[in-house]
N, C-alpha and C positions, 0 to 999 in steps of 0.2 A: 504494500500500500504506500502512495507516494507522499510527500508531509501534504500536500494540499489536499488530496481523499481524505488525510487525519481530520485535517483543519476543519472540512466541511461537515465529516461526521460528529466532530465533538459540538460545532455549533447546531449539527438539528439535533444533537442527544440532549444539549441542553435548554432548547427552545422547546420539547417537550419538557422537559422540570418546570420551566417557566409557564409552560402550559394548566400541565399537573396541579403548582401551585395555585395561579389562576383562578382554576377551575373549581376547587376546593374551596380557594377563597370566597366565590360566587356562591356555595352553596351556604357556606356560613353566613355570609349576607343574608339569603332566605330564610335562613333558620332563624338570625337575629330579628328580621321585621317580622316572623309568622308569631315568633315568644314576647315580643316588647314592644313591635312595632317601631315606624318610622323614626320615630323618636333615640330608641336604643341604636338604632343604625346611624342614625344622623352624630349623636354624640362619641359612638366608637370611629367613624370617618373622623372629625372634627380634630379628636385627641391625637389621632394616624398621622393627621397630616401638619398638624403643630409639629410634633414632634419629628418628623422627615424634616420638615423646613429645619427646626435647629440643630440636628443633626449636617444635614449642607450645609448651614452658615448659623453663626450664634447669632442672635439677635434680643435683644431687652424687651421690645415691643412684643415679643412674639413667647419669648421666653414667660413674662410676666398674666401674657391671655392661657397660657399651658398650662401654668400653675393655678390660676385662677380657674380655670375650667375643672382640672381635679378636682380642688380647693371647693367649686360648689356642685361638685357631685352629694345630689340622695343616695342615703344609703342602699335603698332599692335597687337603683340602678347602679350605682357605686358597683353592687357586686355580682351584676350583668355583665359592668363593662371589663372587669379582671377576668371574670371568667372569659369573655371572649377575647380577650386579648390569648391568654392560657389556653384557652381552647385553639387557636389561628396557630401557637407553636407546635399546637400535638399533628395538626395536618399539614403542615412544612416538613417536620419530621419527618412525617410517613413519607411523603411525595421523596423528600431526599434519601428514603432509604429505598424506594421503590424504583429511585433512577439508578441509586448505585448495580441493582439486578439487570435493570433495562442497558448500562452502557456495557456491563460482558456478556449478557445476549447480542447486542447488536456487533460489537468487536470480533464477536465468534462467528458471527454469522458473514460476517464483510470482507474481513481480514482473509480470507482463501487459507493458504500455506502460512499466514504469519503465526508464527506464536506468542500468545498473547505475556508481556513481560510481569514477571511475579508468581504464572500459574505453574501449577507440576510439571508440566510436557515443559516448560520452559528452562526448569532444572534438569530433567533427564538430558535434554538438546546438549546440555552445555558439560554436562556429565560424557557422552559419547564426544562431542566435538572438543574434549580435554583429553580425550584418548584414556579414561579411566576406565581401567578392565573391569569386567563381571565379577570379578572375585573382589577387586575394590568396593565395587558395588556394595556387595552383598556383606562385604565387612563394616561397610559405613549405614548402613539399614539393622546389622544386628545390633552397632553401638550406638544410634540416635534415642530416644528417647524426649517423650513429652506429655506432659500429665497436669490438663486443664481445673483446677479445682473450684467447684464452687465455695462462696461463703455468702454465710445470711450477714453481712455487714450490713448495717440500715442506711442505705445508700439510693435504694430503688423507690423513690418519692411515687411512683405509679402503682394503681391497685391493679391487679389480676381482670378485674371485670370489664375496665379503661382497654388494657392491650389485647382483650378479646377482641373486642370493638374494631383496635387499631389494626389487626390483623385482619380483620374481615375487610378494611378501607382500602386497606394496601392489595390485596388480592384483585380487588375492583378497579382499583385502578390500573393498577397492572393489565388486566383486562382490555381496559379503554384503548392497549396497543395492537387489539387485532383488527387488522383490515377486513378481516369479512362480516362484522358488524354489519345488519341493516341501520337503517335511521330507527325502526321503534326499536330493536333489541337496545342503542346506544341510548334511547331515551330512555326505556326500560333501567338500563345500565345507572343512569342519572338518577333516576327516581329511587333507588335502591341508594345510593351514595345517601342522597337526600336523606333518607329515613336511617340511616346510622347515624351520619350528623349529629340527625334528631336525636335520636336515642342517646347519641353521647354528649350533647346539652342536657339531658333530663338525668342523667348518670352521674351517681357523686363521684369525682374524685378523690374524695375524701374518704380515709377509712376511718369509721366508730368506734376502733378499737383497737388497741395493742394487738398485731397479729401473735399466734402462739408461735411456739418452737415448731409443732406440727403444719403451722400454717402456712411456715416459709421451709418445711422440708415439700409439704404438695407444690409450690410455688416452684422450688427446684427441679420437683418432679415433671413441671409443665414444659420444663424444654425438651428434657430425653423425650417425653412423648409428642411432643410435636414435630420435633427438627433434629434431633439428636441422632438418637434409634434409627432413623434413613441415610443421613447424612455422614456421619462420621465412613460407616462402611461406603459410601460413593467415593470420600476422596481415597481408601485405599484402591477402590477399583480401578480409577483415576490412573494412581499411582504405575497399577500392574499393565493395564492398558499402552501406557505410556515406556515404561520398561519392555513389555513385548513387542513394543514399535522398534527401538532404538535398539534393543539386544536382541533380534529376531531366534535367535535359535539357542534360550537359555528356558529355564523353566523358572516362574516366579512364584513365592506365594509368603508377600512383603510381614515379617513378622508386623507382631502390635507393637506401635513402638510412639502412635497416638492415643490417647484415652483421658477421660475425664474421671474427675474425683468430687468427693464433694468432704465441708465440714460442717455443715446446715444436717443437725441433732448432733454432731459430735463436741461442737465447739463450745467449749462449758466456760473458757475464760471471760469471769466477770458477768455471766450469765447466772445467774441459779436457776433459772427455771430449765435448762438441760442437763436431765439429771439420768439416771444409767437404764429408769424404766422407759425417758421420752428416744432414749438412743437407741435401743431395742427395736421400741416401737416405729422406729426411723427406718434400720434395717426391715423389719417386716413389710414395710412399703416399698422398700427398694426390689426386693426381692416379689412383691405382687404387682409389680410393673413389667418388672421382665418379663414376668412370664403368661403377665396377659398380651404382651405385645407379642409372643412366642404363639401364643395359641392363635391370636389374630393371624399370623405369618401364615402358619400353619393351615388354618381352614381355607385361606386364599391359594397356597401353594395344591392343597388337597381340588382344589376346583378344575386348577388350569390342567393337572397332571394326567389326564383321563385315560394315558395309553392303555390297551389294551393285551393282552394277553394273546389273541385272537392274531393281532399283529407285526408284538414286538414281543422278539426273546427275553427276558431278566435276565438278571444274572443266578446262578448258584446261591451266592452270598445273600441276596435279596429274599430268594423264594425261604431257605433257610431263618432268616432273620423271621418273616412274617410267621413263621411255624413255629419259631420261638414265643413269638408272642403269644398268640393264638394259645399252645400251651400254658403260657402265663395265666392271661385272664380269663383260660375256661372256653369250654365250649359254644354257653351259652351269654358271651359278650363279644359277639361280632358286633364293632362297630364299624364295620362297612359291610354291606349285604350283599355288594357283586365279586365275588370270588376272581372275575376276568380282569380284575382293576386292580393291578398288585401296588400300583403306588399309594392308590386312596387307602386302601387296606392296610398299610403299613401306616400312613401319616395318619388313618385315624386312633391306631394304636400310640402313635407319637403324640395326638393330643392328648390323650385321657393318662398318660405318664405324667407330662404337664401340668396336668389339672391338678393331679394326684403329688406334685412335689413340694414339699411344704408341709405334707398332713402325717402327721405322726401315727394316724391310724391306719395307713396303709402301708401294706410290704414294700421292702425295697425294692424287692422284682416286679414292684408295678407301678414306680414311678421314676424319675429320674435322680438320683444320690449325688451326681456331681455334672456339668457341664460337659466334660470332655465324653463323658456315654451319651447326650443327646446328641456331641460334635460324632460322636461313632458311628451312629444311627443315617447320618443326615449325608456322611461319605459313601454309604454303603448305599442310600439310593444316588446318590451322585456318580460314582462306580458304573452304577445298574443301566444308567442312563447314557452314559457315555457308550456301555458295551453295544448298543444297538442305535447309536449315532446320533441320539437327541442330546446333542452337545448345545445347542440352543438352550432349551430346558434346562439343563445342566445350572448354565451358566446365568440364565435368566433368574432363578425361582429356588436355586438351592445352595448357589457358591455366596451370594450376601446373605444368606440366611446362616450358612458358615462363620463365615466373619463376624456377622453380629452374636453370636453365640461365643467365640473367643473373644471379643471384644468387653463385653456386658455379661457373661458369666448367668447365673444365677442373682447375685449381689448388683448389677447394674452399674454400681458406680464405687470403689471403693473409699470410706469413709475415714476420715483423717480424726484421731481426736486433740482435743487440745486445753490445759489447762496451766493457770499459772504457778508457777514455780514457788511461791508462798504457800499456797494451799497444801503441795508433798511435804515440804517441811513443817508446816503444821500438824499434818497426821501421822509422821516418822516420829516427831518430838514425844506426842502420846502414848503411841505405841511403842518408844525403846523407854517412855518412861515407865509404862505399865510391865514391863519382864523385868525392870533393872538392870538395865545394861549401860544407861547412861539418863543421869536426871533430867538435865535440859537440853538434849541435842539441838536446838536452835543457836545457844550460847557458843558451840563448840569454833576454832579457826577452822578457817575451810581445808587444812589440809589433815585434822584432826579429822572433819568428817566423812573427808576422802576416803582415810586409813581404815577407819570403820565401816563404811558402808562398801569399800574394796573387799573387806573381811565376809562381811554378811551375804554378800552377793556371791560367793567363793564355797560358802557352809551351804551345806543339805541342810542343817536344821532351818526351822519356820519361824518367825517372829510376831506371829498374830494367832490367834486361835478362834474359833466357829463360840466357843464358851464364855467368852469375854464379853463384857458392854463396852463399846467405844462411845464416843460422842457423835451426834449424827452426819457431823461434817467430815469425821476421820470415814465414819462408816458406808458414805456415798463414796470417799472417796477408795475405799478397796471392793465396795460394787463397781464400779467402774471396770476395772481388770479381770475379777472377776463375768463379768458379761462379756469381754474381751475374749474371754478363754470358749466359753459356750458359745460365742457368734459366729468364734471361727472353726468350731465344728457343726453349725447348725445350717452356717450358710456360707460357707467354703472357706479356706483358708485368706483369700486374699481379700472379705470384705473389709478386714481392719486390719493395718499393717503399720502405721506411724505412730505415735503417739508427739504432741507436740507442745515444750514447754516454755512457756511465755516468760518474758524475761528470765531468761535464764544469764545468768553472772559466775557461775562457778561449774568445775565439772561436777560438784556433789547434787546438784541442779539434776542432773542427768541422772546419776549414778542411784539417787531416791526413786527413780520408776523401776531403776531394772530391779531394784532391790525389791519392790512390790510385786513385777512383774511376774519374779523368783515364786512369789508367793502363793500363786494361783495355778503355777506353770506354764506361764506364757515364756520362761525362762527356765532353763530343766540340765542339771547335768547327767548324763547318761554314766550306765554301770564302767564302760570304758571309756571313760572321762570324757567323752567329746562332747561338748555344751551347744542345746539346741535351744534358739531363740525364734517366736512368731513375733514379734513386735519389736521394735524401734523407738528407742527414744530418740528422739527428733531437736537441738535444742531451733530457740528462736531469737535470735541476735537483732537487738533494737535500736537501743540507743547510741549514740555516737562510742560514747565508753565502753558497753558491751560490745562494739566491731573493733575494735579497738583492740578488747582483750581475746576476743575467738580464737586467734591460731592458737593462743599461749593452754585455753580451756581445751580445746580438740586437741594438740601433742599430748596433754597430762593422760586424758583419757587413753587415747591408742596404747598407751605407755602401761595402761594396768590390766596385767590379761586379762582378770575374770572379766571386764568391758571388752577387749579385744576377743576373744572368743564369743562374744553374743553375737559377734561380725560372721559368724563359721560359715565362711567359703573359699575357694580359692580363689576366688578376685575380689575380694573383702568391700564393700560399698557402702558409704554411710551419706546419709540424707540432712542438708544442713538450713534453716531459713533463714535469712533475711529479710528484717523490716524496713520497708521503705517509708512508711506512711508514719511511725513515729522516732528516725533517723532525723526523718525532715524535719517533723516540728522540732527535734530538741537541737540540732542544728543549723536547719536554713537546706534549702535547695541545692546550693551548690555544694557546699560542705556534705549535705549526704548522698549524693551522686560521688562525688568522689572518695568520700572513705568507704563507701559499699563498693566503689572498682578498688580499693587499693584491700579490702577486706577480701573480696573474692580469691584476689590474687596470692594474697597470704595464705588462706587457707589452704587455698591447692598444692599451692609448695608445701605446707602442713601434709597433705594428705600424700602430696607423693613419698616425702621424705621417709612414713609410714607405709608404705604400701596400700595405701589407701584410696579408693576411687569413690570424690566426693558427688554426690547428685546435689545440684544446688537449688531450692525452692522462694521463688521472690514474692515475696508478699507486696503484688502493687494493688495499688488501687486502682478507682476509672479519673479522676481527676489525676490533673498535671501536678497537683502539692502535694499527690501522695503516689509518684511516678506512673502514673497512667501512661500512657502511649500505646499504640495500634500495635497490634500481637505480634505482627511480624518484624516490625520495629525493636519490639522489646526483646526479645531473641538474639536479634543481629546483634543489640546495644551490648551483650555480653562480650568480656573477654573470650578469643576462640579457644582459648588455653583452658576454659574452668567450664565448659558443656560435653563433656568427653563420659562422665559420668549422668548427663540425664537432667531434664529441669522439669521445674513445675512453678506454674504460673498460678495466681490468684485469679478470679473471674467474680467479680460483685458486683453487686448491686446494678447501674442503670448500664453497666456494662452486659450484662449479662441478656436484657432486652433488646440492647441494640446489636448486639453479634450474633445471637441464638434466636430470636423473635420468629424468623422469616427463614425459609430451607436456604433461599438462593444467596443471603448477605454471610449466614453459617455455613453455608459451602467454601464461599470467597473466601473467609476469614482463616479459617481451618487449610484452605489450598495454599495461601499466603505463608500461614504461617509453616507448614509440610517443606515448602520453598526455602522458606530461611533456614530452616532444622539442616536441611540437607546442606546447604551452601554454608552455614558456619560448621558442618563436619568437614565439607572440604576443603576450607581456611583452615581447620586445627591440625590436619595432616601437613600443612604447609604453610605455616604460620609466617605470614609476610612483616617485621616491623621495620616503621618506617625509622632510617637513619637518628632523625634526632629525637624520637619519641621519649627517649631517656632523659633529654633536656625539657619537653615538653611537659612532661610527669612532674619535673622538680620546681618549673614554672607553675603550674595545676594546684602544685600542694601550697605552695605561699597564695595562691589567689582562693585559695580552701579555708586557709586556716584567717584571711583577711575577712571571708566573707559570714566567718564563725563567730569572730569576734564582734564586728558589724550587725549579724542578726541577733546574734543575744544581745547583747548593750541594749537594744532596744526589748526585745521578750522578755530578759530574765530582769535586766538594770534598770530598766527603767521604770520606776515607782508608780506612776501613773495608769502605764500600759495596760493592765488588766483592767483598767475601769473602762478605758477609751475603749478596748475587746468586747470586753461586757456589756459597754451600753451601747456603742456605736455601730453592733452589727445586731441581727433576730439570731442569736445565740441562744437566752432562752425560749424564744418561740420556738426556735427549732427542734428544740428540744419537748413540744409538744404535739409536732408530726406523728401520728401511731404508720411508723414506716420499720420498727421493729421491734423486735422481743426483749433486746438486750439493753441495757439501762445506757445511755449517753455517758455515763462519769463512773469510775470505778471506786469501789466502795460507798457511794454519794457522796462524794468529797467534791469540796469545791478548790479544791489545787489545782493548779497549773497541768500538774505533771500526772494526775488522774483526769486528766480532760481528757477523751479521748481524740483520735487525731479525725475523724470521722467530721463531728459536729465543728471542730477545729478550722475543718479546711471549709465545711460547708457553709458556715456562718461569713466567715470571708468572700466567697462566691459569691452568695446573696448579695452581700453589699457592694460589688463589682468593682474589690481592693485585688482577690486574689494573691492574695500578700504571700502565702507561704510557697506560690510558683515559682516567685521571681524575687522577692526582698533582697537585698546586701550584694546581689550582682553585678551591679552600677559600680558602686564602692571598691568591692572585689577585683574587677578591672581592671578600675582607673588608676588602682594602687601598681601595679603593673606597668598600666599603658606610663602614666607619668605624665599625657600629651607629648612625648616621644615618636618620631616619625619611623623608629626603626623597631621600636616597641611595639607599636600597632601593625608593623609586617610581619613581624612573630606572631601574633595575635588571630591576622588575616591567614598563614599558612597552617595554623594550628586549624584552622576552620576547615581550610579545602583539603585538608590531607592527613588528617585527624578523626576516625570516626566518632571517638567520644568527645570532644570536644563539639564536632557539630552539634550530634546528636543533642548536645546541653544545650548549644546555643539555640538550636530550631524549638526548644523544647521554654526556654525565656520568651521566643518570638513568638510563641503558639497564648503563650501566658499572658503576656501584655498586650497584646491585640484581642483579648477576653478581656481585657481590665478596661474601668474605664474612672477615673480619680474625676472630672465631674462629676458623675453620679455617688459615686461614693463621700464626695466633700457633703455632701443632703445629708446622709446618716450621724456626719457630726450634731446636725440641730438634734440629736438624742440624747446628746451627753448633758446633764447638768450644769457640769462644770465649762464654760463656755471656752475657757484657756487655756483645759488640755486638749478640747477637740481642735484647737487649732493649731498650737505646738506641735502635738504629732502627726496632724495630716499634712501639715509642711514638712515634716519630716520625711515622710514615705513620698509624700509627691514628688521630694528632689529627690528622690532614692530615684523613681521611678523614671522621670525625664534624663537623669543620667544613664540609665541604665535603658534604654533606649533609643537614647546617640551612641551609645557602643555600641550597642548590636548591628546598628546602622550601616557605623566605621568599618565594624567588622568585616558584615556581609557584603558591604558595598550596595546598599540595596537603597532604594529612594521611600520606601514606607515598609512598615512591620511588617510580613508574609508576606512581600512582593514574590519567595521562595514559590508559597502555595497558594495561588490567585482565585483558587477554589473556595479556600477556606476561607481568605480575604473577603472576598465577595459575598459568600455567607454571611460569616459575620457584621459584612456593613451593610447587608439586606435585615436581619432578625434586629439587630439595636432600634432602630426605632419602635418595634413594635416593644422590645423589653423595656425601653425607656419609662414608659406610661406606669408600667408594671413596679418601677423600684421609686418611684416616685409616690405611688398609692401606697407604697411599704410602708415608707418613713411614716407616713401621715396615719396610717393605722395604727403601727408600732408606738405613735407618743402616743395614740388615741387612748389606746388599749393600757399602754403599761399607768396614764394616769388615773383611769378607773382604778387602775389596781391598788394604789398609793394609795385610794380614798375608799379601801376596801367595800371597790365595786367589783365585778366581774360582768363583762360583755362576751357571754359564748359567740356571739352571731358575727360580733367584731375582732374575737379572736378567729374563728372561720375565715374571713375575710382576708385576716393575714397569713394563715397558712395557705387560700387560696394563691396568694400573688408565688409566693415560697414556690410552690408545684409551677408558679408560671417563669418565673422566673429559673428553675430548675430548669423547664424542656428548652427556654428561648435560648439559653446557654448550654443547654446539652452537656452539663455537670450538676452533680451534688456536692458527696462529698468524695 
């Protein structure tokens, strides 16, 4: 395709979004005059276009009729007009997610021969046109590795009932691209849109209530069943497809080397409401997903399969298999009636095994006991099929029904647990006080409690007993392990295999699980010593001081067998996290980007020096202050040196609706990121650095440790700070969103350092500071630059030749083209104190304006994302519509918080401001 076919195609792919948007727009129109009348429509235009004019140009005149028009909004219609502003972002949404589908349908379809850049065929191309043999291949396939997790982080501002909705718009619209439309189907088409709308005008966005831990494990459950369960097995087919293009005469069959996890019922830190019965009861729905999506498979496969006996030979192995059955469940349980029909006869024997898995009252020989006997069953018609040439069928109706059976198991999704590192040493302290073996192990120095808990983990004897009364926090916490032991004979070995400890600080951190682990038998030394471990302790490195001390904590351990043998393999692997989302806050942006690469890097050395291969797991978030960035982005952003062992990414909250939502955006996302997996393996075989990277590292670390000092002076030093935090942003309202289970602040402490990083980043968003993206960078710099002409060419090459250095800077430029310090100066009229909200918002503004002539300088670029003119362009299309929205904030926000001083309460005007919260949420397409 030549750039001018590009040219033209991207402009009709985009003059449909424009359309799209339009078009949606126009229905929201009819919805506003048919619910409010000409009225609500005249005053939502009026506020539109106020605010468009001063967004083009500031003006007094204009600016002063804007505010005054808010300013005499009724509340009636006051909370029409938020809602349709909020409502106008959830259909820009759709439409731009509905184009991202539309523009690699069209590129697939136009493109002829080209391959489209980023997709799988695009890696395999470059994979044979690098002259990497089949055995290469297949060595960089056995060692790739990637393990999507979810988490119920309360991050996802949208109810479940809303993205029904938005899923039924998107489909529709999607629709409106086919040309055989007549004119009534498309009116038809229209009239349908219409009556969603409606329905999603008349729909609260709002939820009534704290959802449960249940609520957001179904909520999880909603994407394996929509988009997951299909999808995932497409991009391996993808994959083999694509391999048997390029390596014509090799046989493939791509280990699992993608898969998703989840900690949504596992994740107990700072939660109490998930407790060892709601984590059970988690697994029990994991496990009735499966395998009703298994029977679903099943009765469709049983449909299309009708060969005949009459026509086509079986195999041996098949005719045998159904006799087995048949003997199994008795003469008189034929569940298929036509004896000619050997496939429906056997798969209907394979559903009623299905059915029957799970039920403790039926035999084992008549249901399925483990995955790999359904995966036995499913070869042996696959076999059967091949032998007499319905290699079609084969490969239509039974090789991804393969795949999703090794993929998704029984267990579905393996479940991660996680609890904070306080709570083991609370219930160790009890318990070695209750045998006497030590009065206060809390008291004890940490290499005291090394010695000891090295000791105990080493002894057959037990340290608890079934006789004893513990207190009921010691006693959830050794159900815990307990249920650990029974889950993983109940529903396979691999539904729970981590265990993960929050702020962990010491290896005794560590060393307290396996010590329990010991206890239940998740940890067991055999008669001939060889020590067999199902669980992992996982630690969770956060703070800047905790990454700091990780390599020193991972050598001690490697260093003490009885831990070094729970590793028992001969390529010994251990699973390490990193936090990005409270790195950031206790440091600043730039400081925990770079001691998480110089963290990475230590550990690995750590782990080789050991013989140890680490798998790294990065805890990001969907927001940029708590390293958000695009899947395939975050992969690349690794050092090539520290993915050799395997990664695992976080997946939350509004991330999780906008990558999974929809089959065709979960497809992209998933092929993208398959793309990267592969291409940073074949960077760590041949690890390129660039000449002065060495210099650049030592440059990095002075502009780290400048930008450390820079962001705390202001978080930690400066006296004022939390008030200006506190009152100048919906901190506490946000904290009255029912968007999760888990309490906003740990222990209900009002500290700093129990805030969690969550409502942290998302209170800042709301007031469009975005402060923890980008803060102390400016400063950071310029300490560098100096206004130095040769300073700034360091600076510039560090950019273009630098992947982590870009990656930071596009990732400030993505930041501050979100932010908008106008709007954000409005939220000082919150504070009381009229002299710190302007002291510190001078302060951050010249943070900000510095720190945006750099990036400038840097890039060379004439305005913010001139890089991404897409996202530019976005963003300077939805600000005027969010504008209106954070303007209503403020004004509800004093409304509300003065009721409250005069011990009133306004439910209906607190509504009103969590409504702008959700609007301002999608126009920004961030939470927290």
């Amino acid at each position: 395709m030549s750039d001018n076919e590009t040219i033209v195609q991207k402009n009709s792919t985009n003059n449909l979004l424009r359309r799209d948007v339009r078009f949606l727009g126009h229905i929201l129109g009819e919805v506003l005059v048919h619910q409010g009348g000409n009225e609500l429509l005249a005053v939502v235009e009026k506020i539109r276009e106020l605010s468009k004019s001063l967004r083009a140009q500031y003006d007094p005149t204009i600016y002063a009729e804007f505010k005054a028009t808010i300013d005499g909004l009724q509340p009636e219609i006051r909370h029409q007009v938020i809602r349709a502003f909020a409502i106008y972002f959830q259909l820009v949404n759709i439409a731009e997610q509905t184009h991202r589908i539309r523009r690699k349908r069209d590129y697939e379809r136009s493109s002829g021969e080209t391959v489209q850049p980023g997709s799988i065929e695009s890696i395999v191309q470059q994979l044979k046109q690098n002259q990497i043999s089949y055995q290469e291949v297949q060595e960089i396939l056995q060692t790739i590795s990637l393990e999507l997790v979810m988490t119920a982080h309360p991050t996802e501002a949208t109810r479940r009932a809303v993205l029904d909705i938005h899923q039924r718009i998107s489909q529709d619209v999607m629709y409106l691209d086919n040309p055989t439309l007549t004119y009534r189907e498309r009116e038809q088409l229209r009239e349908k849109l219409l009556a969603e709308v409606m329905t999603l005008w008349q729909t609260d966005e709002l939820r009534n209530r704290k959802p449960t831990v249940i609520d957001e494990v179904q909520n999880g459950l909603y994407y394996f069943d929509e988009t997951l369960f299909d999808v995932l097995p497409e991009v391996y087919q993808e994959l083999e497809r694509c391999l048997d293009k390029y390596y014509p005469n090799e046989t493939w069959h791509v280990p699992s080397f993608l898969k998703f996890g989840s900690w949504i019922g596992g994740d107990r830190d700072g939660n109490p409401s998930v407790t060892s019965h709601v984590t059970w009861e988690t697994l029990e729905l994991h496990r009735g997903l499966a395998l009703k999506k298994y029977e679903t498979i099943l009765v469709d496969v049983m449909y299309h399969l009708s060969f005949s006996k009459n026509l086509a030979e079986i195999s041996d192995e098949l005719q045998k298999s159904i006799e087995a059955d048949h003997e199994v469940f008795g003469p008189h349980n034929d569940f298929w009636s036509n004896d000619d029909e050997p496939y429906r006869t056997k798969i209907a024997y394979m559903i009623e095994k299905v059915k029957n898995t799970g039920n403790t009252q039926v035999a084992n020989f008549q249901k399925y006991t483990s995955p790999d006997e359904m995966i036995a069953d499913l070869y042996v018609i696959e076999r059967s099929l091949r032998s007499h040439y319905a290699d079609y069928a084969a490969d239509r109706y039974i090789k991804k029904l393969i795949r999703q059976v090794e993929l998704f198991g029984f267990h579905l999704a393996t479940l991660d647990i996680r609890q904070h590192s306080r709570e083991h040493e609370l219930a160790m302290t009890e318990i070695l006080n209750r045998i006497g073996i030590v009065e206060d192990y809390s008291t004890l120095q940490e290499n005291e409690k090394i010695e000891l808990l090295s000791k105990l983990l080493d002894e057959p004897r037990p340290i608890t007993s079934p006789y004893m009364k513990y207190s009921e926090s010691t006693q959830e916490c050794l159900d815990v392990y307990r249920n650990i032991y029974k889950a993983q004979h109940e529903f396979g070995r691999y539904c729970l295999n981590s265990y993960l400890i929050s702020m962990t600080q010491g290896a005794s951190d560590m060393l307290e699980v396996m010590v329990f682990a010991k206890e239940v038998g998740l940890y067991r030394k055999e008669a001939d010593g060889t020590v067999v471990s199902t669980i992992q302790s996982v630690p969770l490195f956060e703070t800047i001081d905790d990454l700091h001390a990780a390599p020193e904590i991972m050598d001690t351990l490697f260093k003490i067998p009885a831990y070094r043998a729970s590793l028992n393999s001969a390529a010994p692997m251990h699973e390490i996290m990193l936090g990005y989302s409270d790195s950031n806050k206790d440091g600043g942006v730039i400081t925990a980007n770079w001691e998480l690469r110089v963290a990475l890097r230590a550990l690995t050395d750590t782990g080789n020096k050991n013989g140890v291969r680490l798998k790294f797991f990065h805890g990001r978030g969907g927001s940029l202050g708590r390293g958000g960035m695009p899947l395939n982005r975050s992969i690349l952003a690794q050092p090539v040196d520290t993915i050799g062992g395997g990664i695992k990414i976080t997946e939350q909250g509004e991330v999780l609706s906008s990558r999974y939502s929809l089959q065709g955006i979960a497809y992209r996302s998933l092929e993208q990121a398959t793309f990267a997996l592969i291409k940073g393996a074949v960077l760590a075989r041949n690890p390129q650095k660039h000449p002065l990277e060495t210099e650049w590292e030592s440059i990095m670390k002075g502009i780290s440790e400048k930008a450390q000092n820079k962001y705390q002076d202001l978080i930690f030093r400066d006296p004022d700070f939390m008030t200006f935090f506190k009152q100048s942003t919906p901190l506490p309202e946000v904290g009255e969103l029912n968007i999760g289970s888990r309490p906003s602040k740990r222990n209900n402490s009002d500290r700093f350092e129990d805030l969690r990083a969550i409502p942290w980043v998302f209170a800042w968003t709301q007031s469009r500071y975005l402060l923890p993206a980008w803060y102390a960078a400016g400063t950071a710099l310029q300490d560098f630059y100096q206004n130095k002409a040769e300073n700034m060419s360091v600076l510039k090459n560090m950019y273009e030749n630098w992947p982590f250095f870009k990656s930071m800077i596009d990732g400030l430029q993505m930041a501050l083209a979100k932010a908008d310090l106008l709007i954000a100066k409005e939220y000082g009229s919150l504070l009381k104190e009229g002299s710190i909200a302007k002291r510190i918002y001078e302060l951050i503004s010249a943070e900000y304006d510095l720190t945006s002539k750099l990036i400038l300088d840097i890039t060379g670029q004439q305005e913010i994302l001139d890089n991404v003119p897409v996202i530019q362009e976005s963003i300077r299309l939805r600000n005027p519509y969010v504008d209106p929205l954070s303007y209503l904030q403020v004004d509800l926000i004093k409304e509300l918080r003065g009721a409250r001083e005069n011990n009133e309460d306004d439910s209906f005007l607190l509504r009103e401001v969590l409504l702008t919260i959700n609007g301002i949420a999608a126009g920004l397409r961030n939470t927290g």
